[in-house]
N, C-alpha and C positions, 0 to 999 in steps of 0.2 A: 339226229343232231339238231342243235337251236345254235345256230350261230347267231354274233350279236348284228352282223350287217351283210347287206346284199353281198358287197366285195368279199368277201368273208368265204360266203357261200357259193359263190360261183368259184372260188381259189380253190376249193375241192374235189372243183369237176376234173376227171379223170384221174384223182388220184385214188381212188378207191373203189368201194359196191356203193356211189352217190347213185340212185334211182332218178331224182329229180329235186327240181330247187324250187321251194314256195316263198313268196314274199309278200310280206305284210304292208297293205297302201299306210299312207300318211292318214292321220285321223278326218281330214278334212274330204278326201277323195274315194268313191267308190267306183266300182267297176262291176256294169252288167254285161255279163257273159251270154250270151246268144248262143246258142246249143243245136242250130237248124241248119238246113244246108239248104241251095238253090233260090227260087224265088219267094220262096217266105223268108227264108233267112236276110235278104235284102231288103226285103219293105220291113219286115220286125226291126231292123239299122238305123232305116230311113225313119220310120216312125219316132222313134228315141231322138235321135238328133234333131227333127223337128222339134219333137217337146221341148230339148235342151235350149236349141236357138230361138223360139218363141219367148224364152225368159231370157237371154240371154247367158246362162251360165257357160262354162267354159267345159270342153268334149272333145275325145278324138278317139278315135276309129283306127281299132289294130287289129289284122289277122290274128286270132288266138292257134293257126295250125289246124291240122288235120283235117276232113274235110272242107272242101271250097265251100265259103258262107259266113264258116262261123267265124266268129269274132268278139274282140272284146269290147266296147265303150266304155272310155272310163269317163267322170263327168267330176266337178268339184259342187256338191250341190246347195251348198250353203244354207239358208232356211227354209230350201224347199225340200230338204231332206224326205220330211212324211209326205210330201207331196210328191218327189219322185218313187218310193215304196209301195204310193197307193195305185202309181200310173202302170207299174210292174205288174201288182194284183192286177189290174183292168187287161192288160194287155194279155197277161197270160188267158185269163178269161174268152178273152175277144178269141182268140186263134184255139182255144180250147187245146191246151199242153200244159204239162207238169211240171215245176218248180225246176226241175232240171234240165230244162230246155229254153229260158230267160230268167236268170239270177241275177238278186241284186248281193256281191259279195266285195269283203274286203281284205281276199287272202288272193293274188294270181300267181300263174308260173313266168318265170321271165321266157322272151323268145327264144333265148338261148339255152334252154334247161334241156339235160341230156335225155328225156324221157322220149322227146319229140323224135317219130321214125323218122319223116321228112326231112330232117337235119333241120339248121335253125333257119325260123321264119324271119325273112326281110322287115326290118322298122320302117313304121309309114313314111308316105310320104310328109315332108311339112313338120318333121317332128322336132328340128330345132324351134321354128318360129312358135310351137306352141308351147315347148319349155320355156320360153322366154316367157310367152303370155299366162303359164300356169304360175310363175315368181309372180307375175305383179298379183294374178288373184287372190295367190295367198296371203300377201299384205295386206290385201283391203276388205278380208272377213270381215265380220262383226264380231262385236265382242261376245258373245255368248257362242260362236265356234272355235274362237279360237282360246276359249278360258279352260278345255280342259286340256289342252296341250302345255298351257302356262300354268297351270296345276302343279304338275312334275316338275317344274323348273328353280331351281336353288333362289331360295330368298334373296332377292334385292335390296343390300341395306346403303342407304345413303353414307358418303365419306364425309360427313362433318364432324365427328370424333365419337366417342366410346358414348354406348344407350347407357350403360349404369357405372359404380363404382366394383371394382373385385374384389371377391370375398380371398383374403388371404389365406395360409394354409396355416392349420392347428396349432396353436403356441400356449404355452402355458402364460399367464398372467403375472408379471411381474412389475416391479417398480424400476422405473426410469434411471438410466445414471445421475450420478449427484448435477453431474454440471448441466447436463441436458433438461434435467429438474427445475435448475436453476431458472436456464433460458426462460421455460415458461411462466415460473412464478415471479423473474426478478427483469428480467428483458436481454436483449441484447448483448447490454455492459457484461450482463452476469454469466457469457459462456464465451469469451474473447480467448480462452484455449484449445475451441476447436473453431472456432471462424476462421477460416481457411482463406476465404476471400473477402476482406471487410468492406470491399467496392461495391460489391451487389447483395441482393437478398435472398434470391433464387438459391443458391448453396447452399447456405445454412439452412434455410428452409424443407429445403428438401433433405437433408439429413437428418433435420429433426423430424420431421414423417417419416424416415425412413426407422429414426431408434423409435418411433411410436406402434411403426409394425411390427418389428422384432419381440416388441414389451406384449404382444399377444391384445391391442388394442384394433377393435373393432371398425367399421371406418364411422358410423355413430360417434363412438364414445372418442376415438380420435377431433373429429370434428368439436365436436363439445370441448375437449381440450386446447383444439386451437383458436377459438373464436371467445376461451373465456380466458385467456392466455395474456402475461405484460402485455402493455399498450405497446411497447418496442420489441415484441415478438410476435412473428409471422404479419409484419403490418401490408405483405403486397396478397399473403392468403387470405385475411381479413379483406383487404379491398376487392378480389375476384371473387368473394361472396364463397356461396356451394360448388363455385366451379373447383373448385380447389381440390374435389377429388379427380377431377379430369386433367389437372396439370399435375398435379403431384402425388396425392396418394397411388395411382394407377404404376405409375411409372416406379415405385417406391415398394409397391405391393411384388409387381414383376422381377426388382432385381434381389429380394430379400428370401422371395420364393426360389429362383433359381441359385442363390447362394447354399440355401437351402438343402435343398435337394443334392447339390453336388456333393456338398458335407456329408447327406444319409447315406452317398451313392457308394462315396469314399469310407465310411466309417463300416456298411454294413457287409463288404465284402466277399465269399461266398455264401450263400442261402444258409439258413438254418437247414439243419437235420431235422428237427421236427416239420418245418415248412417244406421241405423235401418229401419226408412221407405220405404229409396229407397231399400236397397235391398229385402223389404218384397213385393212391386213395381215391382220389378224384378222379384224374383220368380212368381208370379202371372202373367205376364203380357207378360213375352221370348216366350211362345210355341204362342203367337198367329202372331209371327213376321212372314217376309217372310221364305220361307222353305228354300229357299237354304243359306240365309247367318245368320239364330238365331244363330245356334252354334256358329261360330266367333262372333255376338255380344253381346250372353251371355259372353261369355271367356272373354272378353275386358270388358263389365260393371262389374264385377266383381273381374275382378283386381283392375280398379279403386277404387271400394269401399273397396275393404282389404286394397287398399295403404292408402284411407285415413283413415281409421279406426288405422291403425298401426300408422300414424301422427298425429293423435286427431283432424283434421281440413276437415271443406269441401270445402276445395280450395284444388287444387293441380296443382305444377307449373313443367310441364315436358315435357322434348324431347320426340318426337314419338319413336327417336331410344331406348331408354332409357325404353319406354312403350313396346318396342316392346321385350324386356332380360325380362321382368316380366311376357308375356303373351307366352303359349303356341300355336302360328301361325307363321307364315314362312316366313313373309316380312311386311314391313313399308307400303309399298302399300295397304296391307288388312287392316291396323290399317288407315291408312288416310281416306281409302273409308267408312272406322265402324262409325269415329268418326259420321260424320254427321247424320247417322242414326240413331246413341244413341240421339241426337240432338233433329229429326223428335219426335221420341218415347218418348220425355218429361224427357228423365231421366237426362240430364246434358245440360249446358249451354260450349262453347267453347270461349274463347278470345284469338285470336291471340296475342302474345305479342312479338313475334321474329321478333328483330331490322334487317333489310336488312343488311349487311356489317361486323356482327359480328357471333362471334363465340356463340353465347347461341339461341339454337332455339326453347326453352322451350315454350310452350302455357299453358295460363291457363285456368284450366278444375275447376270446381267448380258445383255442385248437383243445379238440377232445385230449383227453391224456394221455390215452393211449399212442398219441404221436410225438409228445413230450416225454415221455418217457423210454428208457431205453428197451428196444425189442426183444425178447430172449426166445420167449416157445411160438411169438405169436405173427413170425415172418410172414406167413401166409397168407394174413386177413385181408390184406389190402387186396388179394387178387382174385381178379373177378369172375364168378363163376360161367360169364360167358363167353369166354377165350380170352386170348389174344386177337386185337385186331390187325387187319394187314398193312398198317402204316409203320413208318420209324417214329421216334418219340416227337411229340407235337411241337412244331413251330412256334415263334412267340406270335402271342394273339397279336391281330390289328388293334392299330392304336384305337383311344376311345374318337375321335371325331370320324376314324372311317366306321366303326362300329355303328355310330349314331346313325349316319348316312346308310350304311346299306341294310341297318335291322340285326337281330340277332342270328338268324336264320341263314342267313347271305356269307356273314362273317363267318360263321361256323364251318360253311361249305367255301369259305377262303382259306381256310386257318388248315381245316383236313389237305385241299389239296395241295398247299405251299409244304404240308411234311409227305405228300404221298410220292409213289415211287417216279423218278425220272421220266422212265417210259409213259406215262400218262394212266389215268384211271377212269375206270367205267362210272356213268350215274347210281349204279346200283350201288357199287363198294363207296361211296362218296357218302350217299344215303346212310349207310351201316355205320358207316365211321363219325359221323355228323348227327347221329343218333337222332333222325327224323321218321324212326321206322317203330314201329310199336312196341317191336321184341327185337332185339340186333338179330335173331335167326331170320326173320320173314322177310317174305321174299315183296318188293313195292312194291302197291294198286298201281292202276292207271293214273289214279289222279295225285299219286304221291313222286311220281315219274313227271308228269305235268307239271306240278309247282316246282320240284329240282329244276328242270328246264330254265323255267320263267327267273329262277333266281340265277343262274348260270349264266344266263343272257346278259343278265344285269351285269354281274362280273365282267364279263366279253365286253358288253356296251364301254365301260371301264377304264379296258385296257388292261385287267388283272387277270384273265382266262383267255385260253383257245381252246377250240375243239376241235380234232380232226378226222379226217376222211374213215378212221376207224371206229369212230364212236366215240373215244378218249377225249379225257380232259386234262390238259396242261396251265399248272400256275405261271405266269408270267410277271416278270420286273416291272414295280410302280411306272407309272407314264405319266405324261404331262394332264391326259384325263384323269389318271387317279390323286393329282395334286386340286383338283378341281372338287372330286368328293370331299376328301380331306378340309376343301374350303366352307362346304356344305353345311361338315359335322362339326366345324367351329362356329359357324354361327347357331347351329341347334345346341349344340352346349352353352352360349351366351345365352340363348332364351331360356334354355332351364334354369343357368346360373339367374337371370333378372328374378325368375318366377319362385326359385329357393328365396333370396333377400325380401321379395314381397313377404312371402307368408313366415320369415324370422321377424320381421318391421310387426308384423301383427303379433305374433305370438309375444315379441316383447312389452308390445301397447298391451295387450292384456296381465302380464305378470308383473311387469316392475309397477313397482310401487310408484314412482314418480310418474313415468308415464301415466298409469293407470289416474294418478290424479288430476293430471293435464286433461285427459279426455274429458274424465266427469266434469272439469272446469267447463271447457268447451263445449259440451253435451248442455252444462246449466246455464251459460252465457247464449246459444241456442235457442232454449228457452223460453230464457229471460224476453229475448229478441221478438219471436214469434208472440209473447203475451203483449209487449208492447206497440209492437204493430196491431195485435187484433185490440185494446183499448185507445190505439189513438184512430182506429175505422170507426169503433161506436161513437167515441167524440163528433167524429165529423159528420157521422149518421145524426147524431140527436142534432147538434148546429144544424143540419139543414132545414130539420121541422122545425127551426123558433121561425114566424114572421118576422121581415124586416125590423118593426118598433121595436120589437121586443131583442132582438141582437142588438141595435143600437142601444137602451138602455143599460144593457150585460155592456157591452162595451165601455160606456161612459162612468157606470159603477166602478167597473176593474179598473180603468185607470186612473178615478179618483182614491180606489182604495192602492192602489201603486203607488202613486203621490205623497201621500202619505208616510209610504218606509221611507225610514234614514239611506244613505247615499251606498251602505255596506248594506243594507237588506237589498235595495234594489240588485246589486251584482250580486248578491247570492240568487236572489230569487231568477231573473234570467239566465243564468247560469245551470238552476236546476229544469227550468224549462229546455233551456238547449240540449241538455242531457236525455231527459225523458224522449225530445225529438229523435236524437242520435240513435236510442237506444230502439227508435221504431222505425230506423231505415233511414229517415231524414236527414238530409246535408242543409246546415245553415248557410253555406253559400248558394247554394239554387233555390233555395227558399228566399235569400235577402235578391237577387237576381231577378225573382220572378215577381217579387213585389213593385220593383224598382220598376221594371219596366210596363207592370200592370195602373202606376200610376203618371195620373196625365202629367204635363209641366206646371199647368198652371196652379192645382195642384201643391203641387212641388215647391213652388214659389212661395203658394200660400202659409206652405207648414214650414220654411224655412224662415221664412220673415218671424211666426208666432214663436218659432224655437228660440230663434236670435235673443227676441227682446223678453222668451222668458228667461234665457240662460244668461241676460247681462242685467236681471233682477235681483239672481240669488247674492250672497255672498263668499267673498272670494275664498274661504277655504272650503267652502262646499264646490264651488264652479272648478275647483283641483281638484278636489276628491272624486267629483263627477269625468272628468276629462282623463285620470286617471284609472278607472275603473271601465270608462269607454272605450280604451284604447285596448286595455287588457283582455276585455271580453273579444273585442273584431280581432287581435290577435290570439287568441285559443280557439277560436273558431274561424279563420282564416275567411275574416270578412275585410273587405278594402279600408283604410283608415290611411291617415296624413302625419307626417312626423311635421315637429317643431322646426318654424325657420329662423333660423338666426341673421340678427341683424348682419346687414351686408354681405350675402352671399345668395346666390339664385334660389329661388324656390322648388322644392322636389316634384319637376314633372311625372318622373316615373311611378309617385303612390299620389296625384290625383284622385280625386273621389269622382266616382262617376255621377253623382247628383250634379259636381262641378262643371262635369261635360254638358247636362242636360240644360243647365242655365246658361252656361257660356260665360261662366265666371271664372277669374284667375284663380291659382293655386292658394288658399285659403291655412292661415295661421289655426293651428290649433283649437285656441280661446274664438277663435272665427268661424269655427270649420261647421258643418252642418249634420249635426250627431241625431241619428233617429233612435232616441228613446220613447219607451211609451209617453205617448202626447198628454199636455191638460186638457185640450180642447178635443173634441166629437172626430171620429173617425170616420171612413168612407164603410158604409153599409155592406157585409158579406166580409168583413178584416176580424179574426178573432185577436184576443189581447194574447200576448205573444209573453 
């Protein structure tokens, strides 16, 4: 027997042929066993415990029984794990004895184990004070001893609300009702026959998500419908952005799906007759499949037949992906290689029906015929020619999140023992029945005995098995630990569910047509990007080899040929210059920023006085046109400018121009204000014309 815990297994003693009771240390804690009697077996003690206490690790010293001497040390050895293994080697050496004479093990017998003639050996002395000091050790591992114990331990998901949106259950595609139609395309005004509560928005809202799941809409294509939706519908889902599948589709998806369902539960009734055969077909007929893959093709035939059963029909029209959220296995690749097999095996027929170019890749699966049709000469076939097995007819399977959690293998050896007989069942009949064994006649290996065990533990670990004192195993009533599994196998269903929506997000980006254009869009806006960055690197390459004179000349030509355009070329022409920047990574604000502050005051001064008294040269509907087209540019490129102040009312400190700060000049009128366009006059050496 594997019981799942020490209490477990000491609760056996004396009720049966228990020999003795083994028990498994903690991953962190070993224990060398001393195998000598008299005075070597004392200094071999002493010798250990010095090594221990020279590192400090934590050790205590218990009689293991039967001759005076021996004993056990157990020690917590932490990173000196290969260095206590090598000091063992050394020591055996040193005294020249055989491995069974100073082990390093981590399986002992408790002092209480009935094997022991001496009756049970006294617990040391001191042994509360160093439970206490072996808690704190354990806390203060490091992390590379204690990460494979948090290995095994259930995902930790943070409680700040749902990782994705849920994929709702299969609905056919249909159009909206008229009024709810309405809401979208006309607003608000246009569905005042179901606005229930015209006080808030939350209501309607949520109902109109809710007829948008019903209509067999996607949460994509939902989205896209609410966000291109009247300006007076869905205006507080439009303000929370994408959250909106976290307030409301989620909550909309949940109560349309358990409506749902109630409806199939209530409509479908007793089982089909055909759905009855196969899976009596089924039972009969899994253990004699290949050995390595029954398990995954029971799991998968009978999904199918609870789906159809839950649909009242033996057709059923579904994505692999889709098959693959219902069944407890790990990938679409194990469900595409099953299907064909279920095929071979007579139990279902497959139609391909996924149109190449579109988004539905639904196949249709539909029950051999032979089980859709009525039986007359051919009662027999279903049974199988390797008996009867010795259970009553099979229990319903564990739900899918305990499935997930304890594996197929685990479930299968829950599912046999929750129908097996009252009195309890051997490993072996468990094995036969749970078709783990190569041929149902053969009799276990050792090591197919082994893994039963290790899965059986797991069960017990649970709270869903016992075993007892006769070797039997008893299913036992859900516990508060197996609501803990349960908790497990829903979050591993959320991560598959995340990782199904990843790869339909893609598979969509590749087919639809719109999508598909979107990316190429983005793939040539990319592009475009990366060409423009590497043509404005050469620019700045070649400007650095001109000599200063020669930049200054390029300089003073550009912006006498600037000068030049009319006051509508100027603003186009900077305009496409700020573009070409944009389109190479550059921000006209950190660029006007870096100038600004790369230039001295005085400076500053100089070119502001030359702008002034060129700018109150021109004439006045140019000096508009100019001031108008000034403003227009620092506003599309979110450069600092100055509104117009109007007589008798204070000047706008808040859009100051920072040149104004640098002077120490008041808030500056428009027709005043100090506009850096390209200059008439020479520029400072190392400034390209802009």
């Amino acid at each position: 027997m594997s019981p799942a815990t020490l209490d477990d297994a000491l609760a056996l003693v004396g009720r049966g042929a228990v020999a003795t009771v083994v028990g498994r240390l903690r991953p962190e804690v070993r224990a060398v066993d001393v195998d000598l009697t008299g005075d070597v077996a004392a200094f071999a003690v002493d010798t250990i415990t010095d090594w221990c206490r020279a590192r400090g690790l934590w050790h205590l010293v218990r009689a293991s029984g039967g001759a005076d001497g021996r004993a056990h040390v157990l020690v917590v050895p932490g990173v000196h794990l290969d260095a206590l293994t090598a000091f063992i080697a050394e020591l055996r050496a040193e005294f020249r004895i055989g491995p069974r004479s100073v082990d390093l093990r981590r399986q002992v017998r408790p002092l209480s184990a009935p094997h022991r003639r001496r009756g049970a050996t006294p617990p040391p002395s001191g042994a509360g004070a160093a439970l206490v000091e072996l808690a704190r050790t354990l806390e203060a591992l490091p992390e590379r001893i204690t990460a494979r114990r948090r290995a095994h331990r259930a995902e930790v998901v943070p409680l700040h609300g749902p990782d994705a949106a849920l994929i709702p259950r299969r609905r056919p595609r249909r159009q909206l009702p008229e009024v709810w139609a309405a809401y979208l395309d006309r607003g608000r005004a246009a569905a005042r026959a179901v606005d229930r509560d015209p006080s808030t928005r939350s209501q309607i809202e949520l109902e109109a998500t809710f007829q948008l799941v019903i209509a067999g809409y996607g949460e994509d294509e939902a989205w896209q419908a609410v966000h291109t939706s009247a300006r007076t519908a869905f205006t507080k889902s439009k303000r929370n952005g994408r959250r909106w599948w976290w307030l409301l589709w989620n909550r909309a998806v949940l109560d349309a799906d358990t409506w749902l369902a109630e409806r199939r539960a209530q409509n479908a009734g007793d089982p089909l007759p055909a759905t009855l055969r196969a899976r009596a077909h089924l039972e009969s007929a899994w253990r004699s499949w290949p050995a390595t893959t029954r398990q995954t093709d029971y799991e998968i035939a009978a999904v199918l037949i609870e789906r159809m059963e839950a649909l009242g029909d033996t057709e059923l029209r579904i994505p692999q992906r889709e098959l693959l959220l219902l069944c407890a296995v790990g990938s679409r690749t194990t469900i595409r290689a099953s299907l064909p097999r279920l095929v071979d095996a007579g139990l279902i027929t497959v139609e391909a029906t996924y149109a190449p170019g579109t988004t539905d890749t639904s196949d249709t699966i539909r029950l051999a015929e032979r089980f859709i049709t009525e039986p007359h000469d051919t009662e027999g076939a279903a049974v199988s020619a390797t008996g009867p097995h010795r259970f009553q007819p099979p229990q319903p399977r564990p739900p899918l999140p305990q499935r997930l959690s304890l594996g197929l293998t685990a479930a299968q050896l829950l599912q046999r023992l929750q129908a097996g007989p009252p009195s309890g069942t051997t490993t072996t009949d468990l094995l036969r029945a749970a078709g783990l064994l190569t041929a149902p006649d053969d009799e276990p290996t050792a090591g197919q005995l082994r893994a039963a065990r290790a899965h059986l533990r797991v069960l017990a670990g649970h709270g869903l098995a016992r075993g007892d004192e006769h070797g039997l195993w008893h299913a036992l009533p859900p516990s508060g630990q197996a609501e803990e599994l349960v908790q497990v196998g829903s979050l591993l269903t959320a991560r598959k569910a995340r990782a199904v929506a990843q790869e339909r997000r893609e598979f969509r980006d590749t087919v639809d047509v719109d999508r598909r254009r979107e990316r190429w869009r983005r793939q040539r806006d990319a592009a475009r990007q990366r060409a423009a960055k590497a043509r404005r690197a050469r620019q700045h390459q070649w400007w650095s080899t001109l000599d200063p004179d020669e930049q200054r000349q390029r300089q003073q030509a550009a912006a006498a040929a600037f000068l030049r355009l009319s006051p509508a070329e100027r603003a186009a022409r900077k305009h496409a210059l700020a573009s070409d920047r944009s389109r190479a990574g550059e921000h006209e604000r950190t660029r006007y920023d870096q100038w600004l502050n790369d230039t001295a005051p005085e400076e500053l001064e100089r070119r502001s006085q030359e702008r002034a008294l060129w700018f109150a040269g021109l004439p006045a509907h140019e000096r508009a046109q100019l001031v108008m087209d000034w403003n227009l540019h620092r506003s599309s490129w979110n450069l600092p400018h100055a509104l117009r102040v109007i007589e008798g009312t204070p000047p706008p400190q808040t859009r100051r121009l920072p040149e104004d700060e640098l002077l120490r000049r008041p808030a500056t009128t428009v027709e005043q204000q100090v506009l850096f366009d390209e200059p008439p006059t020479r520029r400072r050496p190392g400034h390209a014309v802009a």
